[in-house]
C-alpha positions in Angstrom: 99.9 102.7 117.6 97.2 100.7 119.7 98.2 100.4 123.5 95.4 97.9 123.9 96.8 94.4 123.8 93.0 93.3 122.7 92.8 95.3 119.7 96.7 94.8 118.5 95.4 91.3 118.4 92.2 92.0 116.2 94.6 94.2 114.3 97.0 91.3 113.8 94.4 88.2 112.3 93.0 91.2 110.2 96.3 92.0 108.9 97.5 88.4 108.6 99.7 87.9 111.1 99.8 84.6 112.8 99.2 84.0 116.4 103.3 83.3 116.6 103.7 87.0 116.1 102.7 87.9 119.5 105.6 89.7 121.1 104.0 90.0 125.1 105.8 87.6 127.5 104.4 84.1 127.8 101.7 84.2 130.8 101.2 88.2 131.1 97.8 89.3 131.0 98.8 91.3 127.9 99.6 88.3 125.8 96.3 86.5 126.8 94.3 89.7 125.9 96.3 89.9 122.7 95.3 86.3 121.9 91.8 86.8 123.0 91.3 89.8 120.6 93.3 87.7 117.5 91.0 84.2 118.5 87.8 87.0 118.6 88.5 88.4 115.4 89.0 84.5 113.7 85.9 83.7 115.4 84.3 86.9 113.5 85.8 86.7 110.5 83.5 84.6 107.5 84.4 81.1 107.4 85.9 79.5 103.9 87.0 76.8 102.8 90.6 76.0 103.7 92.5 77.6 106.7 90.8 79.3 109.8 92.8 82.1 108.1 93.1 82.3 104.1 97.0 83.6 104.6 98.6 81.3 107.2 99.1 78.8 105.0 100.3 80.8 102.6 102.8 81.4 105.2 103.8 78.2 105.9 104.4 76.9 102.4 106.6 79.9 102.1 108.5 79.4 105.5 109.0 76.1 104.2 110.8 76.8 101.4 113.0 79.7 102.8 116.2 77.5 102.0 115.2 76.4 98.8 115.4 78.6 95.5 112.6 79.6 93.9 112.1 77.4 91.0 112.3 79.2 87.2 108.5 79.3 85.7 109.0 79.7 82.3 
């Protein structure tokens, strides 16, 4: 695993985790290195249309609808 808070951040946008899953303690240096790296990789990554980041939507629509049931497609 990476030990550097910077590069768990990178690692995190690239893997599509939000911002929200940072884990370090509000106000440590290691959470604001871990958001620096996650804002530098956003900042590197191509831009699209839609989100800063094609999956966090994704994400939200589905957080939204955790207490709903899936609806039958037939």
């Amino acid at each position: 695993m990476t030990t550097d808070a910077r590069q768990q951040g990178r690692l995190a946008f690239v893997n599509n985790h939000p911002m929200s899953s940072c884990r370090y303690p509000v106000g440590s240096d290691l959470r604001a290195n871990w958001m620096a790296g996650w804002q530098a990789a956003q900042n590197a990554a191509p831009k699209g249309g839609g989100a800063s980041h094609p999956g966090l939507m994704a994400d939200a629509r589905r957080a939204a609808g955790v207490d709903r049931p899936a609806a039958h497609e037939s």
